[in-house]
C-alpha positions in Angstrom: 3.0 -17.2 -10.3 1.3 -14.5 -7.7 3.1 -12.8 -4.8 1.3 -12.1 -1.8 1.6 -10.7 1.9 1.3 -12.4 5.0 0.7 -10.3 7.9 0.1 -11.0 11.4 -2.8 -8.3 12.3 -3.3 -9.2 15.7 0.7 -8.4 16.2 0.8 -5.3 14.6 1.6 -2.3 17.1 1.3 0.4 14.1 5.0 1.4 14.5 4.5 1.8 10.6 7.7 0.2 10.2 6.3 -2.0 7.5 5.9 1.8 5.7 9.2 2.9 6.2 10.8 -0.5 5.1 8.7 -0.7 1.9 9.3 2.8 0.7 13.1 2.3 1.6 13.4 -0.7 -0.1 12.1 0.2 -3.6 12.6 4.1 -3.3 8.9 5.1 -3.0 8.7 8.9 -3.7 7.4 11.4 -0.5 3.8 11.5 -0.4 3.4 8.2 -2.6 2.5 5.2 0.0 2.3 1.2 -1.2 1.3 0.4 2.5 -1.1 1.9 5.0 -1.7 1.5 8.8 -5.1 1.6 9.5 -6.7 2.5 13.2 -9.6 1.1 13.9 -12.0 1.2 17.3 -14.3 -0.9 18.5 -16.9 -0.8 21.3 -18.8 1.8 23.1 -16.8 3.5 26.3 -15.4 2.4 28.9 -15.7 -1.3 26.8 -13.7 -0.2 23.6 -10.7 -1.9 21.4 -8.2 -0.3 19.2 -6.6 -2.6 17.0 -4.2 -1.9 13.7 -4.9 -3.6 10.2 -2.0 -3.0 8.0 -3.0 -2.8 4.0 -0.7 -3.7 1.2 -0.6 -3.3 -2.6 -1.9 -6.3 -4.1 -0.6 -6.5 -7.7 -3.7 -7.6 -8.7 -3.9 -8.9 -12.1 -6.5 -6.1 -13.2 -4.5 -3.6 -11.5 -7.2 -0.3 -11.5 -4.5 1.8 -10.4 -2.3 1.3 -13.3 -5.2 1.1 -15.7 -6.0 4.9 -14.5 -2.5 6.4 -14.1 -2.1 9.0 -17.2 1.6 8.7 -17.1 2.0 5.3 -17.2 4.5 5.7 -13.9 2.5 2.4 -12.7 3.1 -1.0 -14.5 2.7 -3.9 -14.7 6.2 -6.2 -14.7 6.1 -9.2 -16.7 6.2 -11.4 -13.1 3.3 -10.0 -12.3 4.4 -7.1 -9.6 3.0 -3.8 -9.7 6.1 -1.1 -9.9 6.3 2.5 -9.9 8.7 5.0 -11.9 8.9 7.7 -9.9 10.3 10.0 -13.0 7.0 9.3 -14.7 4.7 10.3 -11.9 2.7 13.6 -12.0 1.4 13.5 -8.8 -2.5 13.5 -9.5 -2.8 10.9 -7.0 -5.4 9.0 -9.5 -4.0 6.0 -8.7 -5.9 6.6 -5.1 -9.0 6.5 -6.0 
């Protein structure tokens, strides 16, 4: 079985509530993010759009993130989901890349 997101971009206001519920929810350490709020513009002035797209972690089955984490603080859970320990993590932000 895979999990997924579904996420209404066109009703996205960027409140970055998603952010703060996810990182509440399953104790994401300062300066670690599993969701990010992308602005993005559109158009030449006066004729321009700003518009939100929100970006998720995807547990993807060939996780690169966990593959380059040197502490093993990302995993893969035997459901599928990628999951952090925070006491593992260094803090190289690898993962990022």
């Amino acid at each position: 079985m895979r999990y997924g997101f579904v996420i209404d971009q066109d009703t996205c206001i960027g409140c970055h509530a998603c952010t703060v519920a996810c990182k509440t929810e399953h104790e994401v350490p300062l300066g670690v993010n599993r969701t990010w709020v992308k602005y993005v513009e559109k158009g030449e002035w006066p004729e321009t759009k700003r518009f939100f797209s929100v970006l998720r972690c995807n547990h993807c089955s060939d996780a690169p993130c966990v593959e380059i984490c040197p502490t093993t603080a990302l995993f893969k859970r035997d459901d599928g989901i990628v999951d952090f320990d925070t006491d593992r993590c260094i803090g190289c932000k690898s993962c990022m890349q």
